[in-house]
N, C-alpha and C positions, 0 to 999 in steps of 0.2 A: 341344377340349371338344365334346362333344356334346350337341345342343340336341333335351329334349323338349317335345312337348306334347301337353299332358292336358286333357281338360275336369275343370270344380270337383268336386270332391270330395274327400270328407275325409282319401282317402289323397294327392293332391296339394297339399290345404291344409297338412297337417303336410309335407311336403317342402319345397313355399314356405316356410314360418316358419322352417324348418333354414336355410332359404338364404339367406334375409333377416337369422335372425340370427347365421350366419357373415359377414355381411359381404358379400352375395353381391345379384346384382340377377337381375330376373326380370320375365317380360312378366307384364300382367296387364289385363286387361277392363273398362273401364266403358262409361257408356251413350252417351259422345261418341266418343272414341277412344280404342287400347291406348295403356296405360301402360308406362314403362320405370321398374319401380317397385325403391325400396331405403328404407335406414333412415333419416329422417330425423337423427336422432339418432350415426349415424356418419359423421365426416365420412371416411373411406376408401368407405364406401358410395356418398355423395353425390359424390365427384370421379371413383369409379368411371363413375357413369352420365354424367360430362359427357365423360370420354374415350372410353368405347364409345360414345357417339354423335356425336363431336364437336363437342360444343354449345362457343359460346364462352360465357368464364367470367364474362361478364355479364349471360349472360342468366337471370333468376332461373326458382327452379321453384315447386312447387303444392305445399302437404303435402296428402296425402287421407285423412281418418279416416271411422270409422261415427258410425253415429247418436248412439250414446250415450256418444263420447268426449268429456272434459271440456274445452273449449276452454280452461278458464283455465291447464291447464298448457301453454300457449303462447300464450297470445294476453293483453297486457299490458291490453288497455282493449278493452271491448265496446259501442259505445254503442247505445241502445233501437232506432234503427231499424234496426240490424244485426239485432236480435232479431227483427223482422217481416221483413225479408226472409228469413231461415231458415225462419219457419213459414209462407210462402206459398210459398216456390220449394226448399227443402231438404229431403230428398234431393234432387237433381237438378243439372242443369248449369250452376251457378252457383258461382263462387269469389270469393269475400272475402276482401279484403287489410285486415288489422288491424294495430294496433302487437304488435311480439312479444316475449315474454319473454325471447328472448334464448338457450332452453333447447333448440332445434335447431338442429344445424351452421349454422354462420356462412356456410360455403360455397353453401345453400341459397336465400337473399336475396342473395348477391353483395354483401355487408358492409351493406346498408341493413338498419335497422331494423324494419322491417314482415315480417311472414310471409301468405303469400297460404294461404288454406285452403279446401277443395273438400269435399262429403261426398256423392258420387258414387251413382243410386238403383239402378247396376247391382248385381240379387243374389248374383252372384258376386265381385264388389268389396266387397259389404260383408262376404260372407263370410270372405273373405280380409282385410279389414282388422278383422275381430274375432277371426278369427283368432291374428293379431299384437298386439294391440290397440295398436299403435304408430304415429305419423304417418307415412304413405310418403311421401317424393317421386316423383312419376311423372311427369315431361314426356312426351309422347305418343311411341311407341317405332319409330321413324324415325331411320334415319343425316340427322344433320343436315339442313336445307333438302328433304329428299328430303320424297314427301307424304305427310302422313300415312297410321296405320297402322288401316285399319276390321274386321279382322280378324285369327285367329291367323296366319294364315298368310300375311299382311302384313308381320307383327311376323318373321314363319320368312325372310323373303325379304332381310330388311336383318340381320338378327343369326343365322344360321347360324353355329353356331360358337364365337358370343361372348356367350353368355347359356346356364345350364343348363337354365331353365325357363322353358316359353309356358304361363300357365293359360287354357285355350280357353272363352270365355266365347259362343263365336256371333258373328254380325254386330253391329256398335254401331248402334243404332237413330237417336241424333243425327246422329251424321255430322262435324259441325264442332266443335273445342274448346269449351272451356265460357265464358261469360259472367264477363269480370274484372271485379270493382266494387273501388272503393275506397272501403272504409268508417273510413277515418282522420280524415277534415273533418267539415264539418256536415252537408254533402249528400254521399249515394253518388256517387260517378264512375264510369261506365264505361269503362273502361283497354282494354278487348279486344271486340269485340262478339261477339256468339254467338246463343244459342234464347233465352235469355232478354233481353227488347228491354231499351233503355233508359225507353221506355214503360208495358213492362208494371214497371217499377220504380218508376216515379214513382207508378203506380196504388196502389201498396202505401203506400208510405212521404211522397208528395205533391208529391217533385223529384227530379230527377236529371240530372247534366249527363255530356255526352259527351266524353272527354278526345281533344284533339288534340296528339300529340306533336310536339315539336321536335327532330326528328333531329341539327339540327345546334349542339345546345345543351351539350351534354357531360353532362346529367344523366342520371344513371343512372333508371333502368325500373322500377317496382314489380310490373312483369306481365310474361310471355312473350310472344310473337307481336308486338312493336313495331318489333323492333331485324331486320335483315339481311331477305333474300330467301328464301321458306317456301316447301313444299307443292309442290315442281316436278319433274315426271316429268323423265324422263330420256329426253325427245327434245325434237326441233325445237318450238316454242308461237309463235303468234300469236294475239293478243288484239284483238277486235273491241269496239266498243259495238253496242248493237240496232241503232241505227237506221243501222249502216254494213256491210248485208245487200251492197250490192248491191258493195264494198269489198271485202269477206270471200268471196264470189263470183271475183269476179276474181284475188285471192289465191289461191286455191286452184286457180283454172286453170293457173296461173305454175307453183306448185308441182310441179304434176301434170306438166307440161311439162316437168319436168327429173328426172323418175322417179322423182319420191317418191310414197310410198303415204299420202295424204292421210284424214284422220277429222274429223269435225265435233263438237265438243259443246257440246248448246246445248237450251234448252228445248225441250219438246214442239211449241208454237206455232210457233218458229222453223225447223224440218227442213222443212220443204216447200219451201225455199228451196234446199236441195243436194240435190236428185234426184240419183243417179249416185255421192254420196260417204256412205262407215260412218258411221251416226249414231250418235253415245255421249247416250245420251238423257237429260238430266236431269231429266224429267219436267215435273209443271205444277204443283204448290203448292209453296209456302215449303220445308215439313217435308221435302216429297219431294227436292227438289231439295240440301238442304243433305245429307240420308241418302247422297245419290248420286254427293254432288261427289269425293272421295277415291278412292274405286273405280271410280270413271271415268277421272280422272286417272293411277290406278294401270294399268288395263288400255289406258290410250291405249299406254304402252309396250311391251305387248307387240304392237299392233296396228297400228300407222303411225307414220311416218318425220317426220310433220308433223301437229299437233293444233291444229286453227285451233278456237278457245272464240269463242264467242259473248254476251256479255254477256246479263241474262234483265232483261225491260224493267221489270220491278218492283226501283225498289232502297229500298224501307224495311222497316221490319219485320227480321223474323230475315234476309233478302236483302241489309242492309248488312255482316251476318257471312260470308255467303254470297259476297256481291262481295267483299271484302278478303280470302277466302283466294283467291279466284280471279284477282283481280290480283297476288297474291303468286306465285304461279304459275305465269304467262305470260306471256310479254314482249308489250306494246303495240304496235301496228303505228301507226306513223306516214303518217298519209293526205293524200296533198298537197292542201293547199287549190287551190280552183278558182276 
């Protein structure tokens, strides 16, 4: 199979909807991360995209529709503050988990009840989802655990081959997944964290609480990103905190000493600390730093044998979405107590 890509346009949007509804999966752009997107609605579609990427099959996915798709044809029960967080964060990177009709592939939810729903404010994703006017599923389009994809040609590097179409939408301006809420109870839960805080959710609607999962409970997941080990380049990782500069220092001497090609990434603040080693610079605010984490990750690989990460000493805010895919990431360096 030969894999192209096109930027959006009306002659690759009607090629997309051929392919989508042959049954067919296909990259596709929004403002967090590329999607690995197919028919809700088919489940040859939806077991498609769990085998080309290797997702295990419990881990659930996102449907993603436009603005003006009718939730009630899938979504069993709406309640009022669901409706306020759509008009204060919708379009945009936020996905709400509702009860579901029941009327997209089963395979989609991994037999639970609920369907998580996204409506994405990237303009070539909404274009392409009015396009189809059908709900996608899109898990972000990554061979499994690998990092994610913030680019087409991210998306071109793991699925040469096994996809017919990348729709090239540009760099994704978010950088990290989108914000899971679960809007089933009385109060939202946050299931996944992302741009949108748990904070700026209470602000809207007056609470919101932060789910911590029990890995070792058997309960099945209402969200992506809970379950297994995410987001990990394909070399050597050691994982720092801030304040273990002078740790991650000496690490990287040891390294270097047995002729690996050593790379640092870590906030802007923190490099003045490795004179001498490739800085992968995450920058200095929030937004900048979550834009930058995936394609840094991505180019450590082609660039050193050893990515020692550096934690960024701010962890709240959008920084708690930011730290959890970067401890996903990187294996922890164990520092012996003194």
């Amino acid at each position: 199979m030969q894999t192209k890509i096109f930027p959006v346009s009306p002659e690759s949007l009607a090629e997309a909807k051929k392919i989508i509804f042959d049954g067919g999966v296909i990259g596709m752009p929004t403002e967090t991360v590329y999607g690995l997107g197919g028919n809700a609605f088919d489940d040859s579609a939806v077991k498609r995209i769990f085998e080309v990427k290797g997702r295990p099959n419990d881990n659930p996915l996102i449907a993603h529709v436009h603005t003006d798709y009718d939730l009630a044809k899938i979504i069993d029960y709406d309640p009022p503050y669901a409706k306020k967080l759509r008009e204060a964060f919708l379009p945009g990177p936020l996905t709400l988990v509702y009860p579901s009709t029941g009327k997209v592939s089963p395979y989609v939810s991994c037999g639970l009840n609920t369907l998580a729903v996204r409506v994405p404010s990237h303009k070539g994703a909404q274009a392409f989802l009015r396009e189809v006017d059908i709900p996608i599923v899109a898990p972000s389009a990554n061979i499994s655990k690998h990092v994610s994809p913030t680019s087409a040609a991210h998306v071109y590097e793991d699925f040469e081959g096994k996809i017919p179409l990348i729709l090239d939408g540009g760099e994704c301006e978010g950088g990290i997944e989108s914000t899971v809420c679960d809007v089933t109870g009385d109060i939202p839960v946050v299931l996944r964290p992302g741009l949108i805080t748990c904070e700026m959710i209470a602000q809207v609607v007056g609470d919101c609480a932060q789910y911590v999962p029990d890995l070792h409970s058997g309960e099945k997941v209402k969200s992506p990103g809970l379950l297994y080990k995410h987001y990990s380049p394909r070399c050597q990782t050691a994982l720092f905190a801030a304040a273990e500069t002078a740790e991650a220092v000496a690490y990287c001497a040891e390294q270097s000493s047995l002729g690996k090609k050593v790379a640092i990434l870590c906030e802007d603040g923190a490099k003045s600390a490795f004179a001498g080693y490739e800085i992968l610079n995450l920058g200095s605010s929030e937004n900048e730093m979550a834009a930058r984490l995936y394609s840094l990750l991505r180019e450590a690989e082609k660039r050193c044998d050893v990515l020692v990460a550096i934690e960024p000493k701010k962890t709240d805010g959008v920084m708690i979405g930011v730290l959890n895919r970067l401890r996903k990431a990187c294996v922890s360096v164990d520092i012996p107590h003194k």
